[in-house]
C-alpha positions in Angstrom: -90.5 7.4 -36.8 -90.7 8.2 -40.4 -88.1 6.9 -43.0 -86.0 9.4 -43.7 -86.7 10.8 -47.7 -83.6 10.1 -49.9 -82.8 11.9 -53.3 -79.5 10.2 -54.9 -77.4 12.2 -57.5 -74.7 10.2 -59.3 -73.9 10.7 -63.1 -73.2 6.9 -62.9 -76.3 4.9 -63.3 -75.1 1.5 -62.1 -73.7 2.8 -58.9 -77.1 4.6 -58.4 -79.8 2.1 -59.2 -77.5 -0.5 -56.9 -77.1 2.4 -54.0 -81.1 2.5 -54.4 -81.5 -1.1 -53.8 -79.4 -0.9 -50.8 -81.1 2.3 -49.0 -84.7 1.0 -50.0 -83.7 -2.3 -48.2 -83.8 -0.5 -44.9 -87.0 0.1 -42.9 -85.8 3.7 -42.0 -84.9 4.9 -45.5 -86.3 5.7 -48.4 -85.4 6.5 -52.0 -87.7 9.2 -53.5 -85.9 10.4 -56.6 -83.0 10.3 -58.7 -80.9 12.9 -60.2 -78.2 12.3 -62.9 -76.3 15.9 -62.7 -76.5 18.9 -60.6 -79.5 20.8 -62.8 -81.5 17.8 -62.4 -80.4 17.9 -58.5 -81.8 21.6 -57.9 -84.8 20.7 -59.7 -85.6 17.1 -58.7 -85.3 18.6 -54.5 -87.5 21.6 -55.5 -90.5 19.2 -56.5 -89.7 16.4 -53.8 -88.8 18.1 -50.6 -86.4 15.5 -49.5 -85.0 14.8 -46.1 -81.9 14.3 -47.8 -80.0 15.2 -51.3 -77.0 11.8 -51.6 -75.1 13.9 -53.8 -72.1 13.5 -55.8 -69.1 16.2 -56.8 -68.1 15.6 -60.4 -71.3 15.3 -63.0 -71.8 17.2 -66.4 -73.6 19.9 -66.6 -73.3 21.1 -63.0 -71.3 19.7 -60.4 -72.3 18.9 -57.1 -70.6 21.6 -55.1 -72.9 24.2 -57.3 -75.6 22.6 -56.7 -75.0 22.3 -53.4 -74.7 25.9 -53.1 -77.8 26.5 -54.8 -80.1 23.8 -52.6 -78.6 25.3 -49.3 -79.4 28.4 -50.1 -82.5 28.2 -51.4 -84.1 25.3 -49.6 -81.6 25.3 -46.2 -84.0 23.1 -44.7 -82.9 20.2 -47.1 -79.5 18.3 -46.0 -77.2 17.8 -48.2 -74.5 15.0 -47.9 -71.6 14.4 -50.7 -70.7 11.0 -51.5 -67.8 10.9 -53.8 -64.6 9.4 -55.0 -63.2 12.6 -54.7 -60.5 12.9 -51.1 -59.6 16.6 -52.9 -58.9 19.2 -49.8 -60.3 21.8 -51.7 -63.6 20.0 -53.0 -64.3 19.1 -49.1 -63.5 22.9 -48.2 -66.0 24.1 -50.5 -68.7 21.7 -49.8 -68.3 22.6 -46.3 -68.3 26.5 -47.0 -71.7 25.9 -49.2 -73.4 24.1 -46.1 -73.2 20.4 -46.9 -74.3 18.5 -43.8 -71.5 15.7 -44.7 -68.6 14.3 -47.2 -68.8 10.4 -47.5 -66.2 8.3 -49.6 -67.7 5.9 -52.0 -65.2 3.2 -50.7 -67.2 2.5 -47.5 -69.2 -0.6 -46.4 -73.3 -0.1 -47.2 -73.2 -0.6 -43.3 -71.0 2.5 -42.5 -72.8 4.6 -44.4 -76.7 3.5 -42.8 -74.5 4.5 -39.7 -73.5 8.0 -40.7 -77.2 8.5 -42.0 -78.9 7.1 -38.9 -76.1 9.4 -37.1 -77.1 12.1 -39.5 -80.7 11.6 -38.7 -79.9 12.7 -35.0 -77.6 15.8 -35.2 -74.0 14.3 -36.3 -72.4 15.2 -39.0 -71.6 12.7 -41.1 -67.4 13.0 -42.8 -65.3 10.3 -43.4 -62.7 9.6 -41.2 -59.7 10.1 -43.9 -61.1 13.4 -45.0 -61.0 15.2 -41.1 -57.6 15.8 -40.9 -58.2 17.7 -44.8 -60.6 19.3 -43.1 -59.0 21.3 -40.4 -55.4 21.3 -42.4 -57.0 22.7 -45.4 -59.3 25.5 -43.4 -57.5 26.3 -40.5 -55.4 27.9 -42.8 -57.8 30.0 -44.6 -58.4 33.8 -42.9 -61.7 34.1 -43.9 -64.0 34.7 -41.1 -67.8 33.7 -41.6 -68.6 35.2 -38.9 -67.4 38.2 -36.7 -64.7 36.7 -33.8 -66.6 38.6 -31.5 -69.1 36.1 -31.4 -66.9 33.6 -29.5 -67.2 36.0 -26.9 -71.0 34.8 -25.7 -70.0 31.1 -25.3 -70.6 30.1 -21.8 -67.7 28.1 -20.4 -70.3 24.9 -20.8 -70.5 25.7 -24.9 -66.6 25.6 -24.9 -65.9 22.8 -23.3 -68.4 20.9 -25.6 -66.9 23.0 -28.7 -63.5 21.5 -28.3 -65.3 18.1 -28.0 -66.8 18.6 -31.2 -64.0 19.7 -32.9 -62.4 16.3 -31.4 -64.8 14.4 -33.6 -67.0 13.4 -30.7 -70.9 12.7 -31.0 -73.5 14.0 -28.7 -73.6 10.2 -27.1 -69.9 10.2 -26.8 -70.1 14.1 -25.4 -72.7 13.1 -23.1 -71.3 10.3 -21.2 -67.9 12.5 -21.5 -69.4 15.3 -19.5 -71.9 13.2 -17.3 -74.4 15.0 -18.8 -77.9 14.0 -20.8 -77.3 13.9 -24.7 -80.6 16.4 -25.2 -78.3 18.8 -22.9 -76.0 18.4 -25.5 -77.8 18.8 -28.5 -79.4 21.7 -26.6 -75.9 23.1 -26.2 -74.8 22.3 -30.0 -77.8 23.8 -31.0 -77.1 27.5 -28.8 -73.6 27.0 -30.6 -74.8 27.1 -34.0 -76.7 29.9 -33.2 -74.1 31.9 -31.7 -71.5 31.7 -34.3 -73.9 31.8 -37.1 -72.9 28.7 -38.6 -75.1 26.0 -40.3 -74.3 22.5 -38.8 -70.8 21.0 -36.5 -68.6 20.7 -39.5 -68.6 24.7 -40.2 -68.8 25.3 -36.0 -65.4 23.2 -35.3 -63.9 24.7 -38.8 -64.8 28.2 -37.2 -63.6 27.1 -33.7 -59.6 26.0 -35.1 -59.4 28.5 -37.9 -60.3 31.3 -35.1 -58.0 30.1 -32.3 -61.0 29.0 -30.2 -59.7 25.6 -30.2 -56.1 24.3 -30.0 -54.9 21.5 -32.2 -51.7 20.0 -30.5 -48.4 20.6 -31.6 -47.0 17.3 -31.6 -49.5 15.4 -32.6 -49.8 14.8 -36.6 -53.0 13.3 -36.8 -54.2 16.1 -34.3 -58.2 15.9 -35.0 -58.0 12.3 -33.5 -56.4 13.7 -30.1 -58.5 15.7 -27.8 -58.3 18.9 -28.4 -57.4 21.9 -25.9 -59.3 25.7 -25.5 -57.0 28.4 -26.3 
């Protein structure tokens, strides 16, 4: 398999050159460029093609939820994956709504994150685990539809069941052995759910699923993304 094709954005050049070192130290990864704000982002991923944009939120000149924006939209093939000191609700809410495949913290081990890459590299989404509950607190209670409700309508019973596991936090392994099922049936089935709601990658299908009452989050339970979840 080829390594996967890294551009790093980080205003901060210490923390970049070392994140380089680390990344290029693994066989399956690979540093092809660096970016020191969001312009240089847009432009650096237009003339590389990455796999992958590493991208931080606050930078001069543009920040990287902007460029975000701009790289999804106009290259949607590139992923995009923030990794930031930055645990704001709202920055995570809008990274998500402009199609970022991921928000890492910068406070995690170097093995966590070749984790959530290699998990990356095979359909998860990649969100650190203190920012989830953000996640669904902060756009659960946002009414604004990205798609029409009536889409939640053509999910087989199949697509539901797995839906709520994804909102849940599970990955396709962990779906898989859940279900008794192969994990290609389950990326299969991810896949027909993305299509169906018309959103771009898990992290906008299970924000869609709780802020449109296709998935439950229980009651009593605080910390409710890390309890399974039940279909309305």
């Amino acid at each position: 398999m080829a390594a996967l094709r890294i551009l790093l954005v980080d205003d901060h050049l210490l923390f970049r050159k070392g994140l380089a070192r680390l990344l290029d130290a693994q066989p399956d990864f690979r540093v092809v460029g660096e970016a020191a704000d969001g312009l240089e982002a847009i432009e650096q991923t237009r003339l590389l093609r990455p796999d992958l944009v590493l991208m931080d939120v606050r930078m001069p000149n543009c920040n990287g939820l902007e460029a975000t924006r701009q790289i999804k939209s106009q290259m949607p093939g590139v992923r995009v994956v923030m990794l930031t000191v930055s645990d704001d609700e709202q920055d995570l809410a809008t990274a998500v709504h402009y199609g970022a495949d991921g928000y890492l913290l910068k406070d995690l081990l170097p093995e966590t994150l070749f984790q959530q890459l290699r998990g990356l590299m095979s359909g998860e989404t990649p969100i650190a685990r203190a920012m989830t509950g953000k996640l669904f607190r902060q756009l659960a209670q946002q009414n604004q539809p990205t798609v029409q409700p009536a889409a939640a309508a053509v999910l087989s019973a199949r697509e539901c069941e797995i839906l709520a596991l994804v909102v849940n936090g599970c990955s396709n392994q962990a779906i898989a052995e859940h279900l008794g099922i192969a994990c290609n049936t389950v990326k299969n089935h991810v896949r027909s759910i993305l299509t169906k709601l018309g959103v771009k990658n898990r992290a906008q299908a299970a924000v869609y699923a709780v802020s449109h009452g296709l998935v439950c989050l229980p009651a009593n339970n605080s910390a409710a993304i890390d309890s399974q979840m039940e279909l309305a």
